[in-house]
N, C-alpha and C positions, 0 to 999 in steps of 0.2 A: 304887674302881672308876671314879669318874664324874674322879677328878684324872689318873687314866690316861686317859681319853680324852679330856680337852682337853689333857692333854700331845700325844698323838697328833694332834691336831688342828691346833694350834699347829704342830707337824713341817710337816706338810701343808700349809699356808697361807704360811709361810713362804718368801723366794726364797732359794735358795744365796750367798753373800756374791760368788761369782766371777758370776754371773749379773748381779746389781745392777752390779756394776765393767763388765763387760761393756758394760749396758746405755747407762751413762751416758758410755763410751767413743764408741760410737758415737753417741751424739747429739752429742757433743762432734765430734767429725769433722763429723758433718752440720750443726749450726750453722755452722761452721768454713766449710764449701761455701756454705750460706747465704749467710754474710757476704761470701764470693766475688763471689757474683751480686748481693749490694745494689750494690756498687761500680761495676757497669755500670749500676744504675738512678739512680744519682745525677742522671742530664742525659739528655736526649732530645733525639735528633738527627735532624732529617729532613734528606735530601738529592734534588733531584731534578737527573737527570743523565741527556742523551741517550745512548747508547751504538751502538757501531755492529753491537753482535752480542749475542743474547742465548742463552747456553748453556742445559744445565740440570743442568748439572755443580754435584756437591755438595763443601762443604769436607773436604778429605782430607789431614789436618795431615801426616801423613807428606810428601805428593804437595808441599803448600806448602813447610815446610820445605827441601824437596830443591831446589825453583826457587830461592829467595832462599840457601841454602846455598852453590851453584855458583857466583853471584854472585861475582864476584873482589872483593880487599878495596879496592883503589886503582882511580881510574880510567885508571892508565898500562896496570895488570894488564889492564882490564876492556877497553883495544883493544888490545891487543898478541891478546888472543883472540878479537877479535871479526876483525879481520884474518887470524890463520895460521889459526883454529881451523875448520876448516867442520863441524864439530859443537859447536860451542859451543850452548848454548840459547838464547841470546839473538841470535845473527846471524838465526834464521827471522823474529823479530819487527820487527829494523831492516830485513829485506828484505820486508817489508809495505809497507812506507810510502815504498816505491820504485813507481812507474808501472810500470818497466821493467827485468829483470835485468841488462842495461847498466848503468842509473843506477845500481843497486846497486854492482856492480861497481866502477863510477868513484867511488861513494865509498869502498868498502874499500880503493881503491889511492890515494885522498889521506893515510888517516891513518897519522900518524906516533905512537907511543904516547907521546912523551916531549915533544909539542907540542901546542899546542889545535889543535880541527879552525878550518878554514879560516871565514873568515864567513857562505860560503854555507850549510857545516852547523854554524852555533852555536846551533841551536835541537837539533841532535844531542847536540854539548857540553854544553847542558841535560839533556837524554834522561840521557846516561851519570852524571853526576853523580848522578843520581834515583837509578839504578840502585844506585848505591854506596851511595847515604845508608839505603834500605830495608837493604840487609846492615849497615850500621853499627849501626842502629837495632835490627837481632835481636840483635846481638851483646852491645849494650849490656845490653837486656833480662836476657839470660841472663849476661851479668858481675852484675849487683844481686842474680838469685834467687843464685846460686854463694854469692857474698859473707855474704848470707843464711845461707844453711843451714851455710858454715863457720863465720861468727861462732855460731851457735847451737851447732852443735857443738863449739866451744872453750869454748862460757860453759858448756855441759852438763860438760865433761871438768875445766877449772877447780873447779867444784865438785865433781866426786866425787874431785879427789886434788889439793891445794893446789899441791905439790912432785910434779908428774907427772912434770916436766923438770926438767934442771940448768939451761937456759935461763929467763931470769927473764921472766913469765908478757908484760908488755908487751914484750917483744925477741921475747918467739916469736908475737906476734897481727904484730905489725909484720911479719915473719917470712912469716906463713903471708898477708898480705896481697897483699905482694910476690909470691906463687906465684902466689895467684889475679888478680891483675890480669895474669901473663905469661899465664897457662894461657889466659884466656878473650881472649887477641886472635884466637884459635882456634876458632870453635864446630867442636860434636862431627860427625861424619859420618853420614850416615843410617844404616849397620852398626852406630856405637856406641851409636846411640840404643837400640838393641833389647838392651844390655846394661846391667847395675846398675853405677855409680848412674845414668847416665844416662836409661835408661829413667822415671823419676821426672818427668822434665822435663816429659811429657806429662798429666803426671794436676798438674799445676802450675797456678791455675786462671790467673794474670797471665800466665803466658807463652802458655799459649794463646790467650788475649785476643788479645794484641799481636800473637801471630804470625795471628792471622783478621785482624786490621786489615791488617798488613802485606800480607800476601796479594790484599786486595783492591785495594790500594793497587798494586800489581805487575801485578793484573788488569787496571786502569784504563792502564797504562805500556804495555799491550800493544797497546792501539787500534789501528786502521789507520794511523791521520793522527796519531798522538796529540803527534808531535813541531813537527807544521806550526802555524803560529801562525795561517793561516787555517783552521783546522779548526771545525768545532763541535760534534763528536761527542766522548766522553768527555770531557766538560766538566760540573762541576756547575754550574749555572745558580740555584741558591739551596739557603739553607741556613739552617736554626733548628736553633738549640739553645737549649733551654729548663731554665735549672738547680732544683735538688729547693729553692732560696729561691726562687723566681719569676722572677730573672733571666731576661731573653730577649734572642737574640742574633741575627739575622736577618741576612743577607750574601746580597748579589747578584755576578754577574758583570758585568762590563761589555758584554761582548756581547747582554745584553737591551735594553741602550741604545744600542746600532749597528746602526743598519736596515741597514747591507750585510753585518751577520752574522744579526741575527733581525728577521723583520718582523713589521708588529704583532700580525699572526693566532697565529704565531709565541708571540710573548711573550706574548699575553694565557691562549693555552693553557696555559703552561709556569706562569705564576704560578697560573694556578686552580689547575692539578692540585697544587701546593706548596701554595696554600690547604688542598685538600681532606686532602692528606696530613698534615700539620700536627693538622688538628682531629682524623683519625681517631690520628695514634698520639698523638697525647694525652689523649686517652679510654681508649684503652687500656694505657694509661702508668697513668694514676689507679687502672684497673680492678685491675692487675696489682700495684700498689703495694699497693693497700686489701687485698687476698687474701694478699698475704705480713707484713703487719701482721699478721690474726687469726690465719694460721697460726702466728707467732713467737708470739704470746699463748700458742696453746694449747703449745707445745711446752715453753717458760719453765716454765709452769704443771706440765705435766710430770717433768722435772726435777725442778723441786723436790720433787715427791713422793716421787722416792726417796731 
């Protein structure tokens, strides 16, 4: 009687074998995210930077995506639309930084696509080239993950059938290289993103990264003045990064050193507040660091128990 009910008991107490698999699946993913987000905390970056508008518009990957998508890939493409296109996305932002829709005007009827702009607007030629290098720069991104998850998927198919193909296993990676290096001078279009596999892309934690950098980077391009070389808005004016060995890296602009761009009232302000900035997210840098130590502790800890 009493061996029957610690058998019973034993039942009882016991997890189901798909429960434990389960379990240690999803920690595994969640580590996985973990380890995502340490890689942003590697360095700490303060930036301080006047701006001439402050929204309170939130990141909306899709909304970003779609701006830097539209982006033409050359920048012969990227005036030849800024010229015919009066809906292009990016003409309302170069006709900011016109006084007058004249001026505008009389730039758009200088450029030629398949010459640089004139001297007067070579700090536009600057502007356009930016513009190209952010879409280059997603593109690239999303060529690496691609690359990624086909070579995983080759090396996962190479082991489950040696002789899967009659093509011999290095002729077809070469092979399926060549695909993905054509396919991704293409990223995908906001429609296909909302289909498999593409939809993946978002729940990716690097590309999402890159594309919130990029983005922001786009938001800075948008400035009023931002192409005028007298400007002093959307300018970062200093900069620390502080690496996880103690490296520090601090960068000024030169505008804090030209009283006919900042004066001293000026600069002395702009350096405290980078002062102040600095010490606060470094403190909270440590704080946030220290907190995700003890949680990996207990989580390790975890784990192992099952």
């Amino acid at each position: 009687m009493m061996t029957s009910n610690l058998s019973q008991t034993r039942q009882q107490t016991e997890q189901p074998p798909g429960l434990k698999t389960d379990t240690r699946d999803r920690l595994q993913d969640f580590l996985q995210g973990l380890k995502e987000a340490l890689t942003d905390l590697i360095a700490l970056e303060v930036d301080t930077i006047v701006v001439t508008e402050i929204t309170g518009n939130k990141f909306n990957p899709y909304s970003a995506y779609d701006d830097i998508y539209k982006i033409p890939d050359t920048t012969v493409s990227l005036k030849e639309k800024l010229k015919n296109d009066e809906n292009f996305h990016l003409r309302g932002y170069f006709a900011k930084k016109f006084k007058t829709q004249e001026d505008c005007e009389t730039f758009l009827a200088t450029i030629n696509p398949d010459e640089r702009l004139p001297g007067k607007y070579k700090d536009f030629e600057k502007l356009i080239i930016r513009y190209v290098e952010l879409k280059t720069n997603l593109k690239r991104v999303y060529k690496i993950i691609k690359k990624s998850e086909e070579a995983a998927e080759n090396y996962q198919n190479n082991n489950d059938s040696q002789n899967s193909s009659s093509i011999p296993a290095e002729e077809n990676m070469d092979g399926t290289e060549y695909l993905i290096d054509r396919e991704c001078k293409k990223l995908p279009s906001l429609p296909e993103l909302y289909t498999q596999p593409q939809q993946e892309l978002f729940r990716d934690g690097t590309f999402m990264r890159e594309l919130r950098n990029i983005r922001e980077l786009f938001g800075a391009l948008k400035g009023a003045n931002a192409a005028n070389p007298t400007n002093i808005c959307d300018v970062i004016y200093a900069q620390t990064i502080i690496q996880i060995d103690g490296d520090t890296i601090n960068r000024f602009h030169n505008y804090l050193f030209d009283k006919d761009k900042v004066d001293d009232d000026e600069k002395q302000f702009l350096i405290e507040t980078h002062k102040s900035a600095v010490a606060s997210g470094t403190e909270n840098w440590r704080t946030l660091f220290e907190t995700l130590l003890n949680f990996i502790e207990k989580i390790i800890g975890a784990v192992g128990r099952l």
